[in-house]
Residue frames as qw, qx, qy, qz and C-alpha x, y, z in Angstrom:
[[0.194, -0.151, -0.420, 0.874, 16.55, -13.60, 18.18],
 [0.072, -0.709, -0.663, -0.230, 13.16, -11.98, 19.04],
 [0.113, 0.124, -0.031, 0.985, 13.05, -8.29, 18.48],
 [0.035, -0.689, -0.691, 0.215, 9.89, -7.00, 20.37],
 [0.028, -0.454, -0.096, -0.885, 9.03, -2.91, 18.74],
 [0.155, -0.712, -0.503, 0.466, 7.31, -1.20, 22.42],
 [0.009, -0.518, -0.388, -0.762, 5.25, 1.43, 20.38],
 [0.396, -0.217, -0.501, 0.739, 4.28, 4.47, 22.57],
 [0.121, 0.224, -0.207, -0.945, 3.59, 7.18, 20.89],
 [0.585, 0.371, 0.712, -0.116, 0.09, 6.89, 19.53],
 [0.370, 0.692, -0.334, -0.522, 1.13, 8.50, 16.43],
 [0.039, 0.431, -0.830, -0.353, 3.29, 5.79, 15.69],
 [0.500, 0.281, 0.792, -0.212, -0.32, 3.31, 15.44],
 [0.559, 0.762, 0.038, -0.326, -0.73, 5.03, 12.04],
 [0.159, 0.545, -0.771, -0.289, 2.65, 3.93, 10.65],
 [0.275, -0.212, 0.935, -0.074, 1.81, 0.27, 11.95],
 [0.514, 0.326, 0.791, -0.061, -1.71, -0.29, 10.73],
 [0.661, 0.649, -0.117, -0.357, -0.90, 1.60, 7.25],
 [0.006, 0.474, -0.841, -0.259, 2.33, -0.79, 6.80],
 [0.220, 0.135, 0.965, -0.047, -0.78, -3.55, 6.58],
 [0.461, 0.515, 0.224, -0.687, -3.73, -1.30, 4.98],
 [0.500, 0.579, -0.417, -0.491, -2.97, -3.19, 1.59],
 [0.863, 0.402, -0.169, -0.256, -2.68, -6.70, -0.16],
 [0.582, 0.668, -0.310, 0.345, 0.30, -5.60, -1.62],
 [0.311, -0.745, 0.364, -0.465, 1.67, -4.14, 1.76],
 [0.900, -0.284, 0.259, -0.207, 0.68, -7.65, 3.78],
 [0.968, 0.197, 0.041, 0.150, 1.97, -10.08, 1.32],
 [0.401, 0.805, -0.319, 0.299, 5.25, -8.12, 1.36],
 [0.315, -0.642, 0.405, -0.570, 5.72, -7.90, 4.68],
 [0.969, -0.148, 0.117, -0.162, 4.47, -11.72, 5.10],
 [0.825, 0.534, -0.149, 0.108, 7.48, -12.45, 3.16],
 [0.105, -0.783, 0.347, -0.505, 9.76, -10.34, 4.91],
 [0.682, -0.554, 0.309, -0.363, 8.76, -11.86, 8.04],
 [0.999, 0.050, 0.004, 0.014, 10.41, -15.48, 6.52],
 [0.695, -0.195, 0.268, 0.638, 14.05, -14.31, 6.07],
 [0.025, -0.689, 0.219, 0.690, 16.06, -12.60, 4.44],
 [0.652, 0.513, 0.559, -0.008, 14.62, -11.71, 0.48],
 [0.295, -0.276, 0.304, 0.863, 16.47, -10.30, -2.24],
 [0.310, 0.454, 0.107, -0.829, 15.25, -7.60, -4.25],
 [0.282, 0.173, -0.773, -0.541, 15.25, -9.83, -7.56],
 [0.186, -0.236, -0.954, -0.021, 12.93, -12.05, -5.81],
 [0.199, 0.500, 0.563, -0.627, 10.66, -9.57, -4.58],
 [0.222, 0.393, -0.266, -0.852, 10.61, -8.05, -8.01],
 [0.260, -0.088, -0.909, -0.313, 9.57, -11.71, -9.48],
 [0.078, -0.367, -0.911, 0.170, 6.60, -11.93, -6.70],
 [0.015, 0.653, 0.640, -0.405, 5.24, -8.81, -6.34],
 [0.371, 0.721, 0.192, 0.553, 6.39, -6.43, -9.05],
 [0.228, 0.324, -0.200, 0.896, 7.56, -2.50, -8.68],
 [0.582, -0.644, -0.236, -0.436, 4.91, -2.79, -5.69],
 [0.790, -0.337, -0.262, 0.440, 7.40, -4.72, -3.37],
 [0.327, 0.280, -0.162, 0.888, 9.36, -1.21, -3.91],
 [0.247, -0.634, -0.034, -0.732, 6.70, 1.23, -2.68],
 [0.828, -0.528, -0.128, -0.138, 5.75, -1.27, 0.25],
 [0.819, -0.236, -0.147, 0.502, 9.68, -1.54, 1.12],
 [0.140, 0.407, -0.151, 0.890, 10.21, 2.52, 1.09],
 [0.605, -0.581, -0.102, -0.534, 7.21, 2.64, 3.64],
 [0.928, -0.345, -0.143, 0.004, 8.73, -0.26, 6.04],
 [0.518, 0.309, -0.249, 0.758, 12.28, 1.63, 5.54],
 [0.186, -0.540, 0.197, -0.797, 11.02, 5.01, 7.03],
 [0.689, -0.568, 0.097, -0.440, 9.26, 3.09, 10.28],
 [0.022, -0.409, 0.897, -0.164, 12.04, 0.40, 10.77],
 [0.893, 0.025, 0.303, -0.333, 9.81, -2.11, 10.40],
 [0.936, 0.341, 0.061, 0.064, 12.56, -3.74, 8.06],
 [0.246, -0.701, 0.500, 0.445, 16.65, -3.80, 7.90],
 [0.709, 0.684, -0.171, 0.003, 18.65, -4.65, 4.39],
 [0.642, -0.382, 0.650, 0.141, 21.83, -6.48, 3.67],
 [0.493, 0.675, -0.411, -0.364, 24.10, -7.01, 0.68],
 [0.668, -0.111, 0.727, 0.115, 24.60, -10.51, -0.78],
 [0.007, 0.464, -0.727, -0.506, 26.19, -11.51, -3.52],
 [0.776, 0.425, 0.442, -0.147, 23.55, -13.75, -6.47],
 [0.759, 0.532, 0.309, 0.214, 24.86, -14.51, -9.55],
 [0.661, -0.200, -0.062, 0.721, 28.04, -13.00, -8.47],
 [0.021, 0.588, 0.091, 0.803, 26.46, -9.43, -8.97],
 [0.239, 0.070, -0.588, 0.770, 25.41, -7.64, -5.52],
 [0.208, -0.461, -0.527, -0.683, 22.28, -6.99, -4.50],
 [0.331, -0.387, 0.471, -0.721, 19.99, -6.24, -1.54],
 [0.434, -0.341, -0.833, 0.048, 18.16, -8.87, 0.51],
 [0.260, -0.411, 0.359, -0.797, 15.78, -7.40, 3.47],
 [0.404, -0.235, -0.847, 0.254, 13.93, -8.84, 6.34],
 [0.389, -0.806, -0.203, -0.397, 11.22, -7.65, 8.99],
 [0.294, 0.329, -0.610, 0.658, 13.43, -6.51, 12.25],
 [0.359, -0.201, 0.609, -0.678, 10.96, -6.78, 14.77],
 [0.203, -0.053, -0.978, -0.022, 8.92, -10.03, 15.67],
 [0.304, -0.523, -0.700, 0.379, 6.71, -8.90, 17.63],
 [0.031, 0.564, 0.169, 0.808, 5.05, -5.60, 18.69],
 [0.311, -0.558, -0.643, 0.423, 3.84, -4.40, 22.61],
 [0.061, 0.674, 0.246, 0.694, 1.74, -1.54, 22.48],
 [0.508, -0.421, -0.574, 0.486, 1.80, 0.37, 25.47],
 [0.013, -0.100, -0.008, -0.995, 0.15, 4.22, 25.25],
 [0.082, 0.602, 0.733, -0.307, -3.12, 5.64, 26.23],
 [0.004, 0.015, -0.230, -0.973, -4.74, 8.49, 24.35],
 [0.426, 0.345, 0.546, -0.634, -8.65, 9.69, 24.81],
 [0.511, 0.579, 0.624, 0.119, -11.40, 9.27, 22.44],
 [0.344, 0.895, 0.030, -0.281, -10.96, 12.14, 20.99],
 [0.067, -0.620, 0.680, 0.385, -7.44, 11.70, 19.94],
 [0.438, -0.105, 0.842, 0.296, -8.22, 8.11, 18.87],
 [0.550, 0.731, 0.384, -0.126, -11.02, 9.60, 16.55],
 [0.273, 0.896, -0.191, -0.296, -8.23, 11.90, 15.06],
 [0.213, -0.399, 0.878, 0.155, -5.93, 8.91, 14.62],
 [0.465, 0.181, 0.848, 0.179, -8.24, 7.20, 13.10],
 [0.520, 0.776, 0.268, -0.235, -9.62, 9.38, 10.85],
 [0.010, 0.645, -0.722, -0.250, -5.25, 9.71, 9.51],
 [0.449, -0.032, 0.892, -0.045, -5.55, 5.88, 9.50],
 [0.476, 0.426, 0.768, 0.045, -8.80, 5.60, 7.25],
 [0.277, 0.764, -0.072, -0.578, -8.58, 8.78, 4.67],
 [0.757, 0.600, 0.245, -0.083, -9.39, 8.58, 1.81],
 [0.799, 0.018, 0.194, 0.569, -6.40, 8.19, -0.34],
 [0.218, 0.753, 0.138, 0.606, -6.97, 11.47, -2.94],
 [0.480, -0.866, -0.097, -0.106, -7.78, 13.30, 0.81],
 [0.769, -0.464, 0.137, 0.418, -4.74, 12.26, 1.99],
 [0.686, 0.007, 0.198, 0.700, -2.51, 13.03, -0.70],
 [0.083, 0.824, 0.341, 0.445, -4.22, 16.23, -1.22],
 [0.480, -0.869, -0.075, -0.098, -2.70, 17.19, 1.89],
 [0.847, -0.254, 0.083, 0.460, 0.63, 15.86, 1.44],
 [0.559, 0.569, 0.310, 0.518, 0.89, 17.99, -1.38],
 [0.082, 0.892, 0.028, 0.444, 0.22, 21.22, 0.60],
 [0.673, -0.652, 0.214, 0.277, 2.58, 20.08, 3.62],
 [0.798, 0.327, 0.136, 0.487, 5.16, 19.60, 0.64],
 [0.274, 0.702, 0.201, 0.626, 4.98, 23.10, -0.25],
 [0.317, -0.916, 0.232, -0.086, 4.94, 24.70, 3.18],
 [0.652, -0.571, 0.396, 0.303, 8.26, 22.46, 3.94],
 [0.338, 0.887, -0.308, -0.063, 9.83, 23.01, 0.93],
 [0.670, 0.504, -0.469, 0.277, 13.84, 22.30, 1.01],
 [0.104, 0.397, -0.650, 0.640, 14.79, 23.80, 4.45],
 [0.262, -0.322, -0.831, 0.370, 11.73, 22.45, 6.41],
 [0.347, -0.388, 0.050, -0.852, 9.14, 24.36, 8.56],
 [0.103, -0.133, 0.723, -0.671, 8.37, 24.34, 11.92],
 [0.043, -0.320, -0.944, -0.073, 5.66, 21.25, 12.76],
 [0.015, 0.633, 0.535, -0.560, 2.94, 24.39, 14.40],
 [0.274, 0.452, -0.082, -0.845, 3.02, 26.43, 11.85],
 [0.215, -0.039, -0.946, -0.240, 1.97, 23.46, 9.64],
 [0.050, -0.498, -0.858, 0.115, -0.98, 22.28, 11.76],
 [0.042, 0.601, 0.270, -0.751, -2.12, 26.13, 12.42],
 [0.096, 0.197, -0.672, -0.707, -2.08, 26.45, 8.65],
 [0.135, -0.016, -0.973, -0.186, -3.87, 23.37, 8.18],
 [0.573, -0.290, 0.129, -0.756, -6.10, 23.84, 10.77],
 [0.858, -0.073, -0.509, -0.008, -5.08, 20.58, 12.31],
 [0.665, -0.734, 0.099, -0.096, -4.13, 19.19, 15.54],
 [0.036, -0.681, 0.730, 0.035, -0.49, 18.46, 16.55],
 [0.616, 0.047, 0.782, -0.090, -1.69, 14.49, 16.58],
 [0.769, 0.566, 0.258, -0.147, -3.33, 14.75, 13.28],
 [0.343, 0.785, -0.507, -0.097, 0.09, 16.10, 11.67],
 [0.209, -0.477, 0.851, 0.059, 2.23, 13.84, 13.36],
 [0.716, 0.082, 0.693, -0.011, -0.31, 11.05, 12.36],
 [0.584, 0.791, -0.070, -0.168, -0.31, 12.66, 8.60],
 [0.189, 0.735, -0.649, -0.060, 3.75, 12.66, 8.36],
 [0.583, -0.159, 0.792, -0.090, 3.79, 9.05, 10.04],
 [0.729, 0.483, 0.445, -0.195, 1.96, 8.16, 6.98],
 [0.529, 0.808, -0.084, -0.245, 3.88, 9.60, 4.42],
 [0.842, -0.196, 0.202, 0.460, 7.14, 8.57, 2.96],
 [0.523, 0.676, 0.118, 0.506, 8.15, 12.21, 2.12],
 [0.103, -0.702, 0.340, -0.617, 8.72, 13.96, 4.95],
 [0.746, -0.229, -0.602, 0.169, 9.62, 13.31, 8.64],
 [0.404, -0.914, -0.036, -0.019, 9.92, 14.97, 11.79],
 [0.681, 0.130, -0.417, 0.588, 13.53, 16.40, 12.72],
 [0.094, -0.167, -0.535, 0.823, 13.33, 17.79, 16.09],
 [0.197, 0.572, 0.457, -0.652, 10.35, 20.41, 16.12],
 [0.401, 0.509, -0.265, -0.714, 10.15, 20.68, 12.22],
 [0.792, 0.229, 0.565, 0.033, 9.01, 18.58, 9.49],
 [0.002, 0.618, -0.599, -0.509, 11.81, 18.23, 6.65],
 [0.739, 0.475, -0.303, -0.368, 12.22, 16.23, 3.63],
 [0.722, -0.430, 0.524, 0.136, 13.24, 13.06, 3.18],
 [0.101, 0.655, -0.638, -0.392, 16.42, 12.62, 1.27],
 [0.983, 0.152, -0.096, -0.040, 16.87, 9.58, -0.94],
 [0.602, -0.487, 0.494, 0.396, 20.31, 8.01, -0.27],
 [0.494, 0.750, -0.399, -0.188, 22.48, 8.38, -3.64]]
């Protein structure tokens, strides 16, 4: 079955071309893209990298998961869920400069920033404007910042933490 993702938002072009910004990232994903891979086998090809590159492809659905039974112990297996991709958004030059400057930052840069979004959202969250007004960013640059991360996420008008399942 061919799943086609119809990306809109031009935030969401920062999730798609950091889930490829890496090696590690690609080859994961390349895999992926063949079937369904249990974790034991990602752990054999790519090491405790296949993990970071499969928490990043969790948060954007770019991947679903599925328990199967190896060596009569349980484990996950995952897979890429969309085949395809149809972009379909416009956004001016200015925005795409601020998308692409989210896109290419420097790593430190970046995380330097995650750090202080951390701290304004905290436990309970905090409202996405007072964030950028802080910052001294645009509402596009945040949303393309949080797209990037795999700590936080938008829930309605705020940006909260994301929980780890238990």
């Amino acid at each position: 079955m061919k799943r086609t993702k119809l990306i809109n938002d031009p935030a969401e072009l920062v999730a798609l071309f950091r889930s490829v910004d890496s090696p590690d990232r690609r080859a994961v994903l390349a895999r992926l893209a063949e079937g369904w891979t249990p974790t034991s086998e990602l752990q054999e090809m790519f090491g405790e990298k296949a993990f970071g590159a499969i928490t990043y492809f969790e948060k954007f659905k770019l991947v679903e998961s599925r328990w199967e039974v190896r060596d009569g112990k349980p484990e996950k297996a995952y897979r890429t869920f969309y085949n395809a991709f149809q972009i379909s958004t416009s956004f001016s030059f200015e925005e795409t400069q601020e998308l692409l400057t989210v896109v290419l930052m420097d790593e430190a840069v970046f995380e330097a920033l995650e750090v202080k979004i951390l701290e304004m959202v905290g436990e309970e969250g905090c409202f996405a404007n007072d964030i950028s007004r802080e910052l001294e960013l645009t509402s596009l640059q945040l949303k393309g910042l949080v797209k990037r991360s795999v700590m936080f996420d938008y829930k309605g008008h705020n940006i909260v933490l994301i929980k780890e399942e238990k």
